[in-house]
Backbone atoms as SQL, in Angstrom:
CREATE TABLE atoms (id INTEGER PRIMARY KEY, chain TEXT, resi INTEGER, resn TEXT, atom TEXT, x REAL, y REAL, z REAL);
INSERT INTO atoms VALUES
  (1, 'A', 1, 'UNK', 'N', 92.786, 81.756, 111.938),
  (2, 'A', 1, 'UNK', 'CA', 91.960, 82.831, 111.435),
  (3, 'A', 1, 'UNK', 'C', 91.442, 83.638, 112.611),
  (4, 'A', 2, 'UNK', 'N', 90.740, 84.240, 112.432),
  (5, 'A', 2, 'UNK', 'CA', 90.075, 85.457, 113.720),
  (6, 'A', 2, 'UNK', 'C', 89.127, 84.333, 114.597),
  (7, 'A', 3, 'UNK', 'N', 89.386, 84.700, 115.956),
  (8, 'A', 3, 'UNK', 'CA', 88.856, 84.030, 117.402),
  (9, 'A', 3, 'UNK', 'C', 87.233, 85.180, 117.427),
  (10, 'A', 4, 'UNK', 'N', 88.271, 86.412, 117.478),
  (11, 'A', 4, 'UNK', 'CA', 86.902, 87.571, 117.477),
  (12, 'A', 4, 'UNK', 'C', 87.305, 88.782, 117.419),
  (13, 'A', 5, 'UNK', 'N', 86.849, 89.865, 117.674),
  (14, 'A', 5, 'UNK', 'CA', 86.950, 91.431, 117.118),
  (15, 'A', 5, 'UNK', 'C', 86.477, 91.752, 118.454),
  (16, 'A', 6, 'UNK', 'N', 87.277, 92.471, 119.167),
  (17, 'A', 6, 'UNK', 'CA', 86.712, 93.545, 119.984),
  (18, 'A', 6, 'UNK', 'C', 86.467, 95.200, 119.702),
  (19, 'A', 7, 'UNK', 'N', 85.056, 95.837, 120.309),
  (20, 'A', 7, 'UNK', 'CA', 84.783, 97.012, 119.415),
  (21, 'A', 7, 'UNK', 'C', 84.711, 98.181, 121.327),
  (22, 'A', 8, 'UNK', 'N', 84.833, 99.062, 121.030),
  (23, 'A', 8, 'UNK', 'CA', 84.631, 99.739, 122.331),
  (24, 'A', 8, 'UNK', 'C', 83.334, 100.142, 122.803),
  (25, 'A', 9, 'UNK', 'N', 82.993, 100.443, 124.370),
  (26, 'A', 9, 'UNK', 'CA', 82.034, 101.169, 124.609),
  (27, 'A', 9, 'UNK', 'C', 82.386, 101.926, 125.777),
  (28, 'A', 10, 'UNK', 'N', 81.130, 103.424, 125.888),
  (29, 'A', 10, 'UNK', 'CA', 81.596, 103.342, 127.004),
  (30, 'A', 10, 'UNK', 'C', 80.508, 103.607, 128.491),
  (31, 'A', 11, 'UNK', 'N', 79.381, 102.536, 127.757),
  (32, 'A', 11, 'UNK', 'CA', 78.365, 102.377, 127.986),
  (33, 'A', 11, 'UNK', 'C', 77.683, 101.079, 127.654),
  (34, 'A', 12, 'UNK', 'N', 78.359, 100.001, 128.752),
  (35, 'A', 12, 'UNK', 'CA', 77.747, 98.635, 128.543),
  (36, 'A', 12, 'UNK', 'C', 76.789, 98.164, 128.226),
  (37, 'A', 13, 'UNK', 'N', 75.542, 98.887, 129.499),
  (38, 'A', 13, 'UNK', 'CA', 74.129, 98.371, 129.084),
  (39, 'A', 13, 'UNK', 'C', 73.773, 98.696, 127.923),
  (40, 'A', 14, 'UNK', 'N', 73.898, 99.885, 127.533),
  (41, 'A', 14, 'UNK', 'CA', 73.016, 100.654, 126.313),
  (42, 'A', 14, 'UNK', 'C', 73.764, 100.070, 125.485),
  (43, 'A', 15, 'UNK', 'N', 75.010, 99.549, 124.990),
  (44, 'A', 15, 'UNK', 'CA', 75.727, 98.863, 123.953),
  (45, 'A', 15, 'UNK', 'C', 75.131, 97.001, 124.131),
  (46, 'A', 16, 'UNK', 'N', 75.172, 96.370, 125.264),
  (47, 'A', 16, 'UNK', 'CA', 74.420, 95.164, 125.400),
  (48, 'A', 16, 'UNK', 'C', 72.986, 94.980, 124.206),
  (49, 'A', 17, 'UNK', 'N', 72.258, 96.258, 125.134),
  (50, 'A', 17, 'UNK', 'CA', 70.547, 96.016, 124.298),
  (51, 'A', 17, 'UNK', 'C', 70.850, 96.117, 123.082),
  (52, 'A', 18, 'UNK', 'N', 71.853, 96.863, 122.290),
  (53, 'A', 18, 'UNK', 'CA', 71.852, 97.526, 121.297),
  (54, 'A', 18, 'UNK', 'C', 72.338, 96.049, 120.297),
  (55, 'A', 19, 'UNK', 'N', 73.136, 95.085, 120.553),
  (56, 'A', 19, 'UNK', 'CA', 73.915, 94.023, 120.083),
  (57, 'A', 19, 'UNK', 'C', 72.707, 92.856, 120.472),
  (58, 'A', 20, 'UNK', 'N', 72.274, 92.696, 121.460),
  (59, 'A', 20, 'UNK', 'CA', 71.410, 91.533, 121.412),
  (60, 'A', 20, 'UNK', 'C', 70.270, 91.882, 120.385),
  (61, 'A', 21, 'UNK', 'N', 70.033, 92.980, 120.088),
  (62, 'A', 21, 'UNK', 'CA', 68.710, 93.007, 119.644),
  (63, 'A', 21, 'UNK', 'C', 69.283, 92.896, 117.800),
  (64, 'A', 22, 'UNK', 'N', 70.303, 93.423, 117.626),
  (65, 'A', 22, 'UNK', 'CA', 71.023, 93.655, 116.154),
  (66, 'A', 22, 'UNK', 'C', 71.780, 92.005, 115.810),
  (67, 'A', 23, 'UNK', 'N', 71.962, 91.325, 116.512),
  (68, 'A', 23, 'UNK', 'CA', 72.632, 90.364, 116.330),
  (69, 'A', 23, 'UNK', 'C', 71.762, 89.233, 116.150),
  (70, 'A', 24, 'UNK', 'N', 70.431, 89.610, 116.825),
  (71, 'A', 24, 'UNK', 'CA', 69.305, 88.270, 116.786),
  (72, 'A', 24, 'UNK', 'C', 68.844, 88.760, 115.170),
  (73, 'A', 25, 'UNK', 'N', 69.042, 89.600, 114.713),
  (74, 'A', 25, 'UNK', 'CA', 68.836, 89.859, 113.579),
  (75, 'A', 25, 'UNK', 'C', 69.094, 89.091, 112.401),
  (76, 'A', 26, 'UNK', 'N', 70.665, 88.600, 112.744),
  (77, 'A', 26, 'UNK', 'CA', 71.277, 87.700, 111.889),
  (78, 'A', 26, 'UNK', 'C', 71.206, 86.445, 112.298),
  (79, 'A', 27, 'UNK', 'N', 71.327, 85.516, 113.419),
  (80, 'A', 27, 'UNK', 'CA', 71.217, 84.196, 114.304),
  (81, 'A', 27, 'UNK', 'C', 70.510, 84.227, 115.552),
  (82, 'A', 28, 'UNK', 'N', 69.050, 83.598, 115.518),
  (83, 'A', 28, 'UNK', 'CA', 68.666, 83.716, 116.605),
  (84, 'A', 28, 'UNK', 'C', 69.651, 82.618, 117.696),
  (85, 'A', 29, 'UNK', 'N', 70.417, 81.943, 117.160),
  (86, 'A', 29, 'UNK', 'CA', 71.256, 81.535, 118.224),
  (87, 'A', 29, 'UNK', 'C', 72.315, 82.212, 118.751),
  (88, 'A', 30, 'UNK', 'N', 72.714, 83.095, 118.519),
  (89, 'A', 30, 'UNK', 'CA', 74.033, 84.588, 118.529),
  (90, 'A', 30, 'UNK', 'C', 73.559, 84.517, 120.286),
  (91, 'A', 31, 'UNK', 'N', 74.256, 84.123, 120.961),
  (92, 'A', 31, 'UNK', 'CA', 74.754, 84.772, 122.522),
  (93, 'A', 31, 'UNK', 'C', 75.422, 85.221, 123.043),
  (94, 'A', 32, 'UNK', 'N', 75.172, 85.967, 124.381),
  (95, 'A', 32, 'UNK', 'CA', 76.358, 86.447, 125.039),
  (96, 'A', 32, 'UNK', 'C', 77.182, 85.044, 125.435),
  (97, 'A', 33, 'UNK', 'N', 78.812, 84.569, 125.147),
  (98, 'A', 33, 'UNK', 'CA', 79.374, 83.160, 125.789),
  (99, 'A', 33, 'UNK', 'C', 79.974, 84.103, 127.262),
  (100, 'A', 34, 'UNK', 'N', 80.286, 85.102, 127.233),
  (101, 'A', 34, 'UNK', 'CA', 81.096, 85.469, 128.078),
  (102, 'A', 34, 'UNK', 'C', 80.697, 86.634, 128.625),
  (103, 'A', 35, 'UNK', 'N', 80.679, 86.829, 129.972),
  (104, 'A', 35, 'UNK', 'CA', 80.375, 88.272, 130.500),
  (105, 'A', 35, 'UNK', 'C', 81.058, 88.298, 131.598),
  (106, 'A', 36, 'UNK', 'N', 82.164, 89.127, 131.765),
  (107, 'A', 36, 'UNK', 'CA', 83.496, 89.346, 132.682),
  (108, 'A', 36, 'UNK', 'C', 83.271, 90.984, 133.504),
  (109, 'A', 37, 'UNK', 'N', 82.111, 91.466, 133.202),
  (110, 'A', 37, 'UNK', 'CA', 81.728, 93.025, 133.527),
  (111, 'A', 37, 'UNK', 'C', 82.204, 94.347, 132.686),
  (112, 'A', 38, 'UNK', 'N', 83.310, 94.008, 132.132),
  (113, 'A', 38, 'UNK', 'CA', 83.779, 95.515, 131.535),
  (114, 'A', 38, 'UNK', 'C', 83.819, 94.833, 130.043),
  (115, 'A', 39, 'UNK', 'N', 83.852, 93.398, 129.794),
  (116, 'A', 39, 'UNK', 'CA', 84.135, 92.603, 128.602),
  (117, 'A', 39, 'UNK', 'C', 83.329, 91.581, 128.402),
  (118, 'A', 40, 'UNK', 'N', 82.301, 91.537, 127.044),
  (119, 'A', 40, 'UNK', 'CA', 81.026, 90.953, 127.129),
  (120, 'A', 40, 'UNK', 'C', 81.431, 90.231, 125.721),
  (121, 'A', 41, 'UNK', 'N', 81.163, 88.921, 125.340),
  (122, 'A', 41, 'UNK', 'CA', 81.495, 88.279, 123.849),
  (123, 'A', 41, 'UNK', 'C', 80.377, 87.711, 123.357),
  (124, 'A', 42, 'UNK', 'N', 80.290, 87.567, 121.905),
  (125, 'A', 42, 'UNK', 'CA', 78.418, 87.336, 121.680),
  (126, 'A', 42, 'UNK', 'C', 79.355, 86.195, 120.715),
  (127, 'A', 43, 'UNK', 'N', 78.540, 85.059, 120.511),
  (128, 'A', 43, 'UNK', 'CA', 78.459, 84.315, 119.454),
  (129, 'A', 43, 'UNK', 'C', 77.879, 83.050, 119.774),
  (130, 'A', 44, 'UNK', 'N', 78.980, 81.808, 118.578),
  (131, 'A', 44, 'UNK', 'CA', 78.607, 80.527, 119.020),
  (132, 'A', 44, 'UNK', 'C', 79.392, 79.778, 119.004),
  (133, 'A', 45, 'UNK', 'N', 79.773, 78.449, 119.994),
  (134, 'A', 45, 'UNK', 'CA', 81.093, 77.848, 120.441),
  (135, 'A', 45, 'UNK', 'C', 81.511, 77.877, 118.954),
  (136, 'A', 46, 'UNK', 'N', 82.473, 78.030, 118.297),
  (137, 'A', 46, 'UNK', 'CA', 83.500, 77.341, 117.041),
  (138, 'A', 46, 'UNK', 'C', 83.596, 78.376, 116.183),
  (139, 'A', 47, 'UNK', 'N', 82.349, 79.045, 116.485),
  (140, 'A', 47, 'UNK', 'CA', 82.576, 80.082, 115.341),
  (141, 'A', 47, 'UNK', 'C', 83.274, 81.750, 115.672),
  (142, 'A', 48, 'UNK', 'N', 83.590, 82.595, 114.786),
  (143, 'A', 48, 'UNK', 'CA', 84.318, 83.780, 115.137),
  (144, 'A', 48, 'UNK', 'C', 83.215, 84.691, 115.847),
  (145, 'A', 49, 'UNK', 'N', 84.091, 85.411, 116.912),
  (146, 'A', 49, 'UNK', 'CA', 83.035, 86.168, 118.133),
  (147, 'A', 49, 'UNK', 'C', 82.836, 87.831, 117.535),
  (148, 'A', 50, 'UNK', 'N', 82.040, 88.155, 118.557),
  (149, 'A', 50, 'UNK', 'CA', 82.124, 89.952, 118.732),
  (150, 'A', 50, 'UNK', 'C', 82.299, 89.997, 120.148),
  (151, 'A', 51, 'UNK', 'N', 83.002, 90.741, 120.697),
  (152, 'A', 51, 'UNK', 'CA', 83.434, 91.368, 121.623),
  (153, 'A', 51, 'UNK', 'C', 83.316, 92.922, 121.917),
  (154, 'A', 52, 'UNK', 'N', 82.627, 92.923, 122.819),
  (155, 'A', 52, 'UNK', 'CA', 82.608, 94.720, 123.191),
  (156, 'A', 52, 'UNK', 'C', 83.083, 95.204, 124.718),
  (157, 'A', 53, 'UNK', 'N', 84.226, 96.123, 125.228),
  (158, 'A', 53, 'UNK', 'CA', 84.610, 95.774, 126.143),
  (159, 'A', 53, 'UNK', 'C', 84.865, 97.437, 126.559),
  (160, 'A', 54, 'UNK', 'N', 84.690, 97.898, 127.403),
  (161, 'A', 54, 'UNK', 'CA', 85.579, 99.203, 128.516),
  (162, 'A', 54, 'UNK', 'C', 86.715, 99.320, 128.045),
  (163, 'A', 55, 'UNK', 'N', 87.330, 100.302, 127.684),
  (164, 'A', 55, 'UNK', 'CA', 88.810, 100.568, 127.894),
  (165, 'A', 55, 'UNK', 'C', 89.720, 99.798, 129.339),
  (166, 'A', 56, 'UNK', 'N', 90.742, 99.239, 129.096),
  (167, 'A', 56, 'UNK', 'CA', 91.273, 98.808, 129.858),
  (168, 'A', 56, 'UNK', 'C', 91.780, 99.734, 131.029),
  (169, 'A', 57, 'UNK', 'N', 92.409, 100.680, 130.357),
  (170, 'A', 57, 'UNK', 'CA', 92.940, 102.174, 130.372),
  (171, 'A', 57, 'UNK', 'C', 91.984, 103.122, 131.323),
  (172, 'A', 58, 'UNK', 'N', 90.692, 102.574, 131.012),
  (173, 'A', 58, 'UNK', 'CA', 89.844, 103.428, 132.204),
  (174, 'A', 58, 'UNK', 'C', 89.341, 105.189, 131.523),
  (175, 'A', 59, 'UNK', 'N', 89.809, 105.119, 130.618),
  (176, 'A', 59, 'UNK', 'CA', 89.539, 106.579, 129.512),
  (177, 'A', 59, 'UNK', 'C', 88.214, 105.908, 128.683),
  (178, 'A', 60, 'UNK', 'N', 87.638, 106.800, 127.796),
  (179, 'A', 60, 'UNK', 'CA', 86.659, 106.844, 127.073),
  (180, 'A', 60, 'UNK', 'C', 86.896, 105.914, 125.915),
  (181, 'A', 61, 'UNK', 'N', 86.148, 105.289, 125.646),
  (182, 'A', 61, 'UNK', 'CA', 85.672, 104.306, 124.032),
  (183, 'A', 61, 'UNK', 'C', 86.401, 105.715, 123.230),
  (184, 'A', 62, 'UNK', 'N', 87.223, 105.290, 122.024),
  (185, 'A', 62, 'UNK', 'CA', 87.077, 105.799, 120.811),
  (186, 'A', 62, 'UNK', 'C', 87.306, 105.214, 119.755),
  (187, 'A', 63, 'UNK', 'N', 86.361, 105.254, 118.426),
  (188, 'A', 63, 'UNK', 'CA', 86.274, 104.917, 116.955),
  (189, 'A', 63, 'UNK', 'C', 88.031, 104.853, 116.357),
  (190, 'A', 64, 'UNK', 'N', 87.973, 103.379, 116.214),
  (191, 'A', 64, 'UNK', 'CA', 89.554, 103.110, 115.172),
  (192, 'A', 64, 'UNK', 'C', 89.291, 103.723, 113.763),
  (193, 'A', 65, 'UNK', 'N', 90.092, 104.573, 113.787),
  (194, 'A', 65, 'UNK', 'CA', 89.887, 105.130, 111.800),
  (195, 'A', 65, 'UNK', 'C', 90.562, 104.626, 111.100),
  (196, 'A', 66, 'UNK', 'N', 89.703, 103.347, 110.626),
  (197, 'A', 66, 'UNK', 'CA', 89.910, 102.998, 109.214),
  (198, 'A', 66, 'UNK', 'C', 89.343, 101.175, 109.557),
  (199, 'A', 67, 'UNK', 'N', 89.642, 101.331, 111.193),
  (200, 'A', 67, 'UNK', 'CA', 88.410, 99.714, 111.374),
  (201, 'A', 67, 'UNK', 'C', 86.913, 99.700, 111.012),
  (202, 'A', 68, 'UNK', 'N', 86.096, 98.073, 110.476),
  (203, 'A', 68, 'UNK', 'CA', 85.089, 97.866, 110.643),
  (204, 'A', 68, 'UNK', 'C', 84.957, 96.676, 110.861),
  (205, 'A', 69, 'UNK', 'N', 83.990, 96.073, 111.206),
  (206, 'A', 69, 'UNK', 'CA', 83.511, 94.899, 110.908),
  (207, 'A', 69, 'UNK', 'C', 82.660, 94.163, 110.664),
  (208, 'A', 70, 'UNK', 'N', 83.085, 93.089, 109.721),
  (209, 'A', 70, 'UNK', 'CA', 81.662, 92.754, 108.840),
  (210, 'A', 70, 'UNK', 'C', 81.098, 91.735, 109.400),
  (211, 'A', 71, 'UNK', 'N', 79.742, 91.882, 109.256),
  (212, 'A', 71, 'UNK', 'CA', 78.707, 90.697, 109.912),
  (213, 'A', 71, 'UNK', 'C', 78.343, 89.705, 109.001),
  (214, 'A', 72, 'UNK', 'N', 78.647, 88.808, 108.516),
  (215, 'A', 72, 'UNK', 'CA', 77.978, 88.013, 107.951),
  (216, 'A', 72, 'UNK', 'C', 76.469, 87.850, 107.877),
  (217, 'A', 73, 'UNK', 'N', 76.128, 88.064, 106.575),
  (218, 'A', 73, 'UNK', 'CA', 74.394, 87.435, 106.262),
  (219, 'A', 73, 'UNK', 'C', 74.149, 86.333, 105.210),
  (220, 'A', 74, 'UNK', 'N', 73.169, 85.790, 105.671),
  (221, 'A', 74, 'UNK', 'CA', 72.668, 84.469, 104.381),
  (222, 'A', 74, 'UNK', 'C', 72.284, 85.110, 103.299),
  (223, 'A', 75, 'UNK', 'N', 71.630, 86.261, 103.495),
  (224, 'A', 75, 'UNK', 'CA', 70.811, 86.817, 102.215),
  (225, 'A', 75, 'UNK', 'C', 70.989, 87.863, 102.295),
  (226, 'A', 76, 'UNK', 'N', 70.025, 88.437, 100.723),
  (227, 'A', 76, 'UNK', 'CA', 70.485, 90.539, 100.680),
  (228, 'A', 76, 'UNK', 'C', 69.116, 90.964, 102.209),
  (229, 'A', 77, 'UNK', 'N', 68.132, 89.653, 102.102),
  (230, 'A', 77, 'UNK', 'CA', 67.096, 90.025, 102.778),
  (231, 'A', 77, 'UNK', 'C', 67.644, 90.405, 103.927),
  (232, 'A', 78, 'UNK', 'N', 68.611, 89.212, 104.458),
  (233, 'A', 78, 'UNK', 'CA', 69.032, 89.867, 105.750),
  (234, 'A', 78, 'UNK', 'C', 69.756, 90.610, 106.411),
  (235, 'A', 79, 'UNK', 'N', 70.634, 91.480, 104.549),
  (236, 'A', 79, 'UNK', 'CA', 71.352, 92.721, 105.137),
  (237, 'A', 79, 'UNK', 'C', 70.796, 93.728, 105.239),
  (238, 'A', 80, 'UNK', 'N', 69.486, 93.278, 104.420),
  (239, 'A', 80, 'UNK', 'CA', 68.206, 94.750, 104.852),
  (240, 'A', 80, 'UNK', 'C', 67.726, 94.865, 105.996),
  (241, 'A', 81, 'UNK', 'N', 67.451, 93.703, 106.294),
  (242, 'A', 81, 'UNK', 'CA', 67.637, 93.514, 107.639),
  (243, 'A', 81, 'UNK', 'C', 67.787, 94.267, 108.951),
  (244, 'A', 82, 'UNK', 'N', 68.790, 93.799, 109.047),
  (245, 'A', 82, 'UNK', 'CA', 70.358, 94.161, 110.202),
  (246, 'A', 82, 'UNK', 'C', 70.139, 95.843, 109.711),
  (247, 'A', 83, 'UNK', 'N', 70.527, 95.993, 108.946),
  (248, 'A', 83, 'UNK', 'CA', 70.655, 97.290, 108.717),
  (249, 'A', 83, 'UNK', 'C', 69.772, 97.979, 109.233),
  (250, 'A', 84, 'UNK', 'N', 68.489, 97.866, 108.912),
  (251, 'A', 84, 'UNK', 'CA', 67.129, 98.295, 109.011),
  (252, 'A', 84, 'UNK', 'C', 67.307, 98.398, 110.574),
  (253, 'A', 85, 'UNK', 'N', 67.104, 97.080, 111.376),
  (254, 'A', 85, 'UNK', 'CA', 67.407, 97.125, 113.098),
  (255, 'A', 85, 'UNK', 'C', 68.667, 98.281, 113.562),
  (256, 'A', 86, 'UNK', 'N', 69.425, 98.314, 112.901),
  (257, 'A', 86, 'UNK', 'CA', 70.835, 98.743, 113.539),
  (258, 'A', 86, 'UNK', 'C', 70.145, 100.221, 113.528),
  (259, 'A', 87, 'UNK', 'N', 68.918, 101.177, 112.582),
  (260, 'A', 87, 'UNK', 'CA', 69.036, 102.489, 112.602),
  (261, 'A', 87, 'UNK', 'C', 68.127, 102.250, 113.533),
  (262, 'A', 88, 'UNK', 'N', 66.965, 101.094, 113.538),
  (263, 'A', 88, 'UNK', 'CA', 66.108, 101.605, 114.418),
  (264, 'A', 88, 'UNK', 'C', 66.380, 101.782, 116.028),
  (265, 'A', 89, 'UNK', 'N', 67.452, 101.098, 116.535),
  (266, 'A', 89, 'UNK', 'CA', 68.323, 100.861, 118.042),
  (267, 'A', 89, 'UNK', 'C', 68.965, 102.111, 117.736),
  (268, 'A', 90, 'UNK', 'N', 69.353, 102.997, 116.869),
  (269, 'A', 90, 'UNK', 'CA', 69.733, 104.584, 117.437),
  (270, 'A', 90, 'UNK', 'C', 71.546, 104.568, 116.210),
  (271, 'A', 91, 'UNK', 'N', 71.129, 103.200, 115.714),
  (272, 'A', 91, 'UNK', 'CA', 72.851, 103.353, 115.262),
  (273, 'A', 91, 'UNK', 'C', 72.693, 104.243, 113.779),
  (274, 'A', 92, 'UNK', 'N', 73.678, 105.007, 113.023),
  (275, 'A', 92, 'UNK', 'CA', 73.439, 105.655, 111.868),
  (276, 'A', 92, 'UNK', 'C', 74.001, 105.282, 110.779),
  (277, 'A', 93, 'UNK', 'N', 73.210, 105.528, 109.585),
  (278, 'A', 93, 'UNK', 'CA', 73.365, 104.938, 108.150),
  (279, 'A', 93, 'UNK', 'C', 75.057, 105.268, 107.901),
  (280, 'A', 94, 'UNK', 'N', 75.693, 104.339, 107.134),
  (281, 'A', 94, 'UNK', 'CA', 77.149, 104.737, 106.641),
  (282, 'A', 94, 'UNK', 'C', 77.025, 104.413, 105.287),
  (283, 'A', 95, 'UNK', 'N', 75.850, 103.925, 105.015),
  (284, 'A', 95, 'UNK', 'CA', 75.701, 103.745, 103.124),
  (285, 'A', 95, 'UNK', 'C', 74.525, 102.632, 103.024),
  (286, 'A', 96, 'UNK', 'N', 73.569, 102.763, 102.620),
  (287, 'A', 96, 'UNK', 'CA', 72.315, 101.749, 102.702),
  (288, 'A', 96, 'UNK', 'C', 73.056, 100.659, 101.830),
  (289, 'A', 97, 'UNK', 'N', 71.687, 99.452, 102.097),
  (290, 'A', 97, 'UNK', 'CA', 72.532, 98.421, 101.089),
  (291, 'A', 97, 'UNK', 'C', 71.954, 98.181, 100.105),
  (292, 'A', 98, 'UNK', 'N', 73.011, 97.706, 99.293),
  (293, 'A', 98, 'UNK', 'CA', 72.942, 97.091, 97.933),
  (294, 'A', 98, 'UNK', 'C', 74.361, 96.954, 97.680),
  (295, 'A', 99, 'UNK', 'N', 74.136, 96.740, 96.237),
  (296, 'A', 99, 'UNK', 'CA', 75.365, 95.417, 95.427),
  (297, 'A', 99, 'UNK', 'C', 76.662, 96.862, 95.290),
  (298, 'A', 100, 'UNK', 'N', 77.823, 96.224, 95.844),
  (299, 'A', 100, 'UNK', 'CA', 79.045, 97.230, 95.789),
  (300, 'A', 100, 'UNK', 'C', 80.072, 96.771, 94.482),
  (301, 'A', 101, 'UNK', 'N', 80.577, 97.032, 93.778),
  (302, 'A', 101, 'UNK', 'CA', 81.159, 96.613, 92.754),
  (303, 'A', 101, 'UNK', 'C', 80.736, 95.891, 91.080),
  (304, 'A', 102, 'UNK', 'N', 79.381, 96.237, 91.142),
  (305, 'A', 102, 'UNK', 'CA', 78.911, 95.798, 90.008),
  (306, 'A', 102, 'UNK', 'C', 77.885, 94.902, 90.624),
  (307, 'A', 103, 'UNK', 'N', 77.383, 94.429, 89.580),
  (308, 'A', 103, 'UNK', 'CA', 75.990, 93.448, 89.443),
  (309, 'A', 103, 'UNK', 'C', 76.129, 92.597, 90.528),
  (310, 'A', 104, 'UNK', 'N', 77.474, 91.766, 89.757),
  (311, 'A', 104, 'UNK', 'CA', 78.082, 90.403, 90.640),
  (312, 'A', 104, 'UNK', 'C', 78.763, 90.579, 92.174),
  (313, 'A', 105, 'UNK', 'N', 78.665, 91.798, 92.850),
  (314, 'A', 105, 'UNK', 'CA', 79.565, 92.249, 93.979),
  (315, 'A', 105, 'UNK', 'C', 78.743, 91.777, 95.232),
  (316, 'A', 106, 'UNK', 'N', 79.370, 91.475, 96.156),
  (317, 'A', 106, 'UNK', 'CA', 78.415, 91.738, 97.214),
  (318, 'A', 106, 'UNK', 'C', 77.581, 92.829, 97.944),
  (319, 'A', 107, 'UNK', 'N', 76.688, 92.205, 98.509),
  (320, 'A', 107, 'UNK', 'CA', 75.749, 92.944, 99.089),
  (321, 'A', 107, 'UNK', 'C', 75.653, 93.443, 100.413),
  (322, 'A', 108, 'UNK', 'N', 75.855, 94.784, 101.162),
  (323, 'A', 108, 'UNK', 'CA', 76.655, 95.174, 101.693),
  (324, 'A', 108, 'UNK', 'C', 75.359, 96.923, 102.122),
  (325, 'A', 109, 'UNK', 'N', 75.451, 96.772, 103.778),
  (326, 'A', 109, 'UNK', 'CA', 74.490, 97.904, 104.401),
  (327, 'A', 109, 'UNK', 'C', 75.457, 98.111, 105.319),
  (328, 'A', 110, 'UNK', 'N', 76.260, 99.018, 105.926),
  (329, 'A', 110, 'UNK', 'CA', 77.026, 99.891, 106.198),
  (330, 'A', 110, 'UNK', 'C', 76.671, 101.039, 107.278),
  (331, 'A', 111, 'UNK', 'N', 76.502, 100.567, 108.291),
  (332, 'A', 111, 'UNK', 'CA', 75.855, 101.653, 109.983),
  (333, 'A', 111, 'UNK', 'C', 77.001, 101.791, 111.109),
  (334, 'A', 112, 'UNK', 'N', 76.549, 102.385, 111.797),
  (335, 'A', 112, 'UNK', 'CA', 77.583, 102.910, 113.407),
  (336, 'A', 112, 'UNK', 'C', 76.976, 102.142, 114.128),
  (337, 'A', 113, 'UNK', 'N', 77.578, 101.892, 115.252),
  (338, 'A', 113, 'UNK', 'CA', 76.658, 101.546, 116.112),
  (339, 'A', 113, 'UNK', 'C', 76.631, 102.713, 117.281),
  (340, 'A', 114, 'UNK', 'N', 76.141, 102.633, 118.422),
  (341, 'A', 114, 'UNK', 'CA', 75.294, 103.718, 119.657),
  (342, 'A', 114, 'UNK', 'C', 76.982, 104.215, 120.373),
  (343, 'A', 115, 'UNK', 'N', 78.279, 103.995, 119.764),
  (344, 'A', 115, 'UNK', 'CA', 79.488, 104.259, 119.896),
  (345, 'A', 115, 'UNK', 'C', 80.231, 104.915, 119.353),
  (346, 'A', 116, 'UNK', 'N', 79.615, 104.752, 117.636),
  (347, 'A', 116, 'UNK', 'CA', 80.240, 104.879, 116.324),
  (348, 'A', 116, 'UNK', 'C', 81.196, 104.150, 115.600),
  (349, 'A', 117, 'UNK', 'N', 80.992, 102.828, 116.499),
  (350, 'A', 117, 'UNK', 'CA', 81.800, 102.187, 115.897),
  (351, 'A', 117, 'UNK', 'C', 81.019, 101.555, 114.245),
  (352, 'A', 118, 'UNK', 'N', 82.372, 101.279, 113.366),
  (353, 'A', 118, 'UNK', 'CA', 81.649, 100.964, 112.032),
  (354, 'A', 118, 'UNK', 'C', 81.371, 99.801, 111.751),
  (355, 'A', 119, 'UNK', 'N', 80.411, 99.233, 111.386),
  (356, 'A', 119, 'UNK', 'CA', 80.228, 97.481, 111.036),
  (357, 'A', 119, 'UNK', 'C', 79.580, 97.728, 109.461),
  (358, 'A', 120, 'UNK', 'N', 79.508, 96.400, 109.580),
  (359, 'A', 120, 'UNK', 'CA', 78.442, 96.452, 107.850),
  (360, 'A', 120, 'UNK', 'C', 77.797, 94.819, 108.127),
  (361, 'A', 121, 'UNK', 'N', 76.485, 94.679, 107.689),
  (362, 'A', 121, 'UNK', 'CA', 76.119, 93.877, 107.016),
  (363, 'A', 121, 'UNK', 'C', 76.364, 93.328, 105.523),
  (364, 'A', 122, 'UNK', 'N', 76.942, 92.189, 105.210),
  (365, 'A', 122, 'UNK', 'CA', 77.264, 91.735, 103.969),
  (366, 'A', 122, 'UNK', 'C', 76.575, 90.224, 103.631),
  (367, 'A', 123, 'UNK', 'N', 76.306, 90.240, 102.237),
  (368, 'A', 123, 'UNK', 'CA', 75.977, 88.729, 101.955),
  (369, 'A', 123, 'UNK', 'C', 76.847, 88.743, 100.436),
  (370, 'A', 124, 'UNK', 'N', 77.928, 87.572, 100.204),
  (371, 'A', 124, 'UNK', 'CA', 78.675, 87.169, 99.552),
  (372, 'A', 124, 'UNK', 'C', 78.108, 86.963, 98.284),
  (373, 'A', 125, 'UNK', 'N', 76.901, 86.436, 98.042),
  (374, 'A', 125, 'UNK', 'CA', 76.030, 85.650, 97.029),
  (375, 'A', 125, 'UNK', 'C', 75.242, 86.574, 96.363);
């Protein structure tokens, strides 16, 4: 299954603050495991990572059209959450949350991050 997702920047620090502070959102155990300088990985040993890294290429970060990726949450509380953090760190709304597909659908908040890259907060339940 997925190891991890790498997303672009092209602006480490300001993408760093922006992920530690959005990610403690969901696990206060969420860390950086890896920091290589141009390629930084947040998570926890076993489980699937985030990765945010420089172009290899040495050109500018740009937004994949039609990528996102979803963050896992325990609750709707904590896709209000995440969400809520992600506008206040500078990232922008892509659809507030609530239930997508009916009553029974998941629950699902939808932002950019300080790149534009697209993520979402989701809770299954």
């Amino acid at each position: 299954m997925i190891a991890y997702v790498t997303l672009g920047t092209s602006d480490m620090d300001r993408a760093t603050n922006f992920y530690n502070a959005l990610l403690a959102e969901l696990d206060p155990d969420i860390k950086v495991l890896m920091d290589a300088g141009r390629i930084k990985l947040w998570g926890k040993p076993g489980s699937p990572n985030l990765a945010l890294a420089t172009p290899f290429d040495g050109n500018a970060a740009s937004v994949g059209n039609g990528v996102m990726v979803a963050l896992a949450a325990a609750s709707t509380d904590q896709v209000d959450a995440v969400h809520k953090k992600a506008l206040e760190l500078g990232g922008t709304d892509e659809g507030a949350p609530g239930r997508r597909g009916g009553d029974q659908g998941p629950y699902i908040g939808y932002f950019r991050d300080l790149d534009g890259n697209k993520l979402n907060a989701i809770c299954m339940g």
